[in-house]
C-alpha positions as CSV (number, residue, x, y, z in Angstrom):
1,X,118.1,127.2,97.3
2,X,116.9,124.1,99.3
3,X,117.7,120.6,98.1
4,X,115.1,117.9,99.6
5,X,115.0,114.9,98.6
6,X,110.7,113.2,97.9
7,X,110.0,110.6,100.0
8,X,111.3,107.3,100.3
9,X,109.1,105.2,97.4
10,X,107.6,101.7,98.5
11,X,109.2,98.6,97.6
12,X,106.5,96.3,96.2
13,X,106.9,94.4,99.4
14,X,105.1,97.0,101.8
15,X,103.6,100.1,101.5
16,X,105.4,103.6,103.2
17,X,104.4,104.8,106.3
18,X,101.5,106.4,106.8
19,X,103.8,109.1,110.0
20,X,107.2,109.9,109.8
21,X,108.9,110.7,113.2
22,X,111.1,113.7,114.3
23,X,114.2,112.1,113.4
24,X,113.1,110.9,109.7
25,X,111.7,114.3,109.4
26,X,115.1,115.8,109.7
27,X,116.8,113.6,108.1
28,X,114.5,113.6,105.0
29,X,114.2,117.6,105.2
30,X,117.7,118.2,106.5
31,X,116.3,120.6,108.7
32,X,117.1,121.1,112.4
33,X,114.6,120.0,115.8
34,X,114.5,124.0,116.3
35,X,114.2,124.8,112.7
36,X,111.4,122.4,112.0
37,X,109.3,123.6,115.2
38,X,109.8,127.2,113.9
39,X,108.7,126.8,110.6
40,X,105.1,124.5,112.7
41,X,104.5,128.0,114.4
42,X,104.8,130.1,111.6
43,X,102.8,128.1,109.5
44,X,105.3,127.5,107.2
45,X,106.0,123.8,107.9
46,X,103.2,120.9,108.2
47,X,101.8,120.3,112.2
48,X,102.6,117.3,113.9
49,X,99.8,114.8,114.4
50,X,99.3,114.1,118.0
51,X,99.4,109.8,118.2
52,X,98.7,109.6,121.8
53,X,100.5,110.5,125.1
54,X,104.0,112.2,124.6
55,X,104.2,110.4,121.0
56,X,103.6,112.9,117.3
57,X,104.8,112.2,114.2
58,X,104.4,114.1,110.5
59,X,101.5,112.6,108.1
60,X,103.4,111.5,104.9
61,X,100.8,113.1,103.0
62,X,101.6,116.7,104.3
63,X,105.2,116.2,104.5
64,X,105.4,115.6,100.9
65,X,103.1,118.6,99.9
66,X,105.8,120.8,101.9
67,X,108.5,118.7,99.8
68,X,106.9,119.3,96.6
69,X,106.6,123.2,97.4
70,X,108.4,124.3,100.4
71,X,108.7,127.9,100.0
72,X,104.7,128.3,99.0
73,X,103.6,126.1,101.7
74,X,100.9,127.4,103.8
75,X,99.3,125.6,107.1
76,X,95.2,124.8,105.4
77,X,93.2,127.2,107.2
78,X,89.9,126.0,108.7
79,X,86.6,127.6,107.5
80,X,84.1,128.2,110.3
């Protein structure tokens, strides 16, 4: 059994982030670097998001639908 913790909520003084980095991503998944990158290829765990030269980060959006389900997460497939 997995125990994750939901995202952090807002305060009413700014709104979350709209990418979470590596590190927050294990630290909010308590999953490993090698873990979390193994789970990406598999399918199993949400792609990071590409922001531009050697930078990536996790959408909140899809990091919370793998919190909210983790062990019926599927990558979305695209439809030709």
């Amino acid at each position: 059994m997995h125990f994750h913790q939901s995202l952090p909520k807002p305060s009413t003084s700014k709104a979350p982030p709209a990418f979470y980095r590596l590190r927050d991503v294990m630290r909010i998944t308590a999953l490993s670097r090698s873990t979390i990158y193994r789970r990406v290829a598999e399918g199993r765990f949400p792609s990071p998001v590409h922001l531009g030269g050697r930078a990536s980060a996790w959408s909140s959006a899809t990091l919370q639908q793998w919190i909210d389900d983790p062990e019926n997460y599927g990558v979305p497939t695209q439809q030709a």
